[in-house]
Phi, psi and omega in degrees: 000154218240135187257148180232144175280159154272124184142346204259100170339116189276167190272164186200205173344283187327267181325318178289320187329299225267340156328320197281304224256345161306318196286004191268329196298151188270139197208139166200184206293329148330359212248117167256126198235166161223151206220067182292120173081046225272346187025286141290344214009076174286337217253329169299316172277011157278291174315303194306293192278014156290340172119355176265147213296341162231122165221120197262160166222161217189105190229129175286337175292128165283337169283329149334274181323290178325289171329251214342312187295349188263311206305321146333313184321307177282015168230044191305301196284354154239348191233163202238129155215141183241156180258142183183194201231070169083208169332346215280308212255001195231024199292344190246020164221169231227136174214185188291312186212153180236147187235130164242178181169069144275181181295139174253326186327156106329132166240187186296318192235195167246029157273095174304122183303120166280341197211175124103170202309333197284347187286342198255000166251308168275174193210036237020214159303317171251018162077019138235039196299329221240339170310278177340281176309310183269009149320298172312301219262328192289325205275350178281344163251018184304183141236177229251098196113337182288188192227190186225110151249131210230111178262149180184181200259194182265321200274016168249017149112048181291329175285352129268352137344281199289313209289312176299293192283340121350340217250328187287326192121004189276150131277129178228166223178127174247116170277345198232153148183140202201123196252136197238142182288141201284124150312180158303306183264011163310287169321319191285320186267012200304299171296350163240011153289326197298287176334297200258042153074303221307336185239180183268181158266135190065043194235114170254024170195187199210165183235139180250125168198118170291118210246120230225075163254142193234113151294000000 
């Protein structure tokens, strides 16, 4: 049982995906994982008991950062967790896999929340302010084989995912998908996803897809 602060993205839909498409992977005391936007860090603690052997998690939230560290605890001797800003504290070193869950939501605006639970969902108008970047940023810390796992929604945008990383030099591939009924705040933007094209009129649910890229 995962203890969560408040303020702290709960694990959910999003997370067993990608819990599911972590559990394919092969892991072992060699395996170095980093566990971006680590929230709860359910995804570390997947890693950890699969068997690998370094695992950093990584967060910008200080409430985030606490959880994880409480969550861990019994997997102390593998996983490392630091607070930080994506790829920023860990840039000069390489790992096997990277596990992601970042924010996605489509919001009203392009203003990113700095504090409080909405920080861990939105993601501007079109839901990659936070997509966009680890794009970028993950195949530099990649090792040569190594791999990328990105869980997100259909409405931020999978073909440009694959397509930016692609771009890196990654293969990409969607291993998961899984369709969910729209949350609360899903439900709430319902009428302005609906204005901008982005949904059907009367579309009550979202496609969840999980993305597998090997440099």
């Amino acid at each position: 049982m995962l203890v969560r602060l408040p303020g702290v993205y709960p694990a959910q839909y999003d997370s067993w995906a990608l819990v599911e498409a972590l559990k394919q992977e092969t892991l072992g005391p060699d395996s170095r994982v980093l566990d971006l936007c680590a929230g709860t860090g359910v995804l570390s603690v997947c890693a950890a008991k699969q068997g690998a052997g370094r695992v950093t998690a990584v967060d910008v939230s200080r409430r985030a950062f606490a959880t994880t560290w409480i969550n861990t605890r019994p997997h102390r001797r593998s996983v490392r967790v630091v607070r930080g800003d994506l790829t920023e504290p860990v840039r000069s070193e390489r790992f096997d896999l990277v596990v992601s869950n970042p924010p996605y939501v489509p919001a009203e605006n392009d203003r990113v929340p700095v504090s409080g639970i909405a920080r861990s969902w939105d993601a501007g108008k079109d839901g990659r302010a936070v997509l966009d970047r680890i794009c970028l940023q993950v195949p530099d810390v990649l090792k040569a084989g190594g791999v990328l796992l990105l869980v997100q929604s259909t409405l931020s945008g999978i073909e440009k995912s694959g397509a930016m990383l692609e771009e890196q030099g990654l293969r990409v591939d969607v291993v998961s998908r899984v369709d969910v009924p729209f949350g609360p705040v899903l439900a709430a933007r319902r009428d302005m996803l609906t204005q901008r094209g982005v949904i059907a009129m009367g579309q009550r649910s979202e496609e969840l897809v999980v993305l597998r890229a090997v440099k």
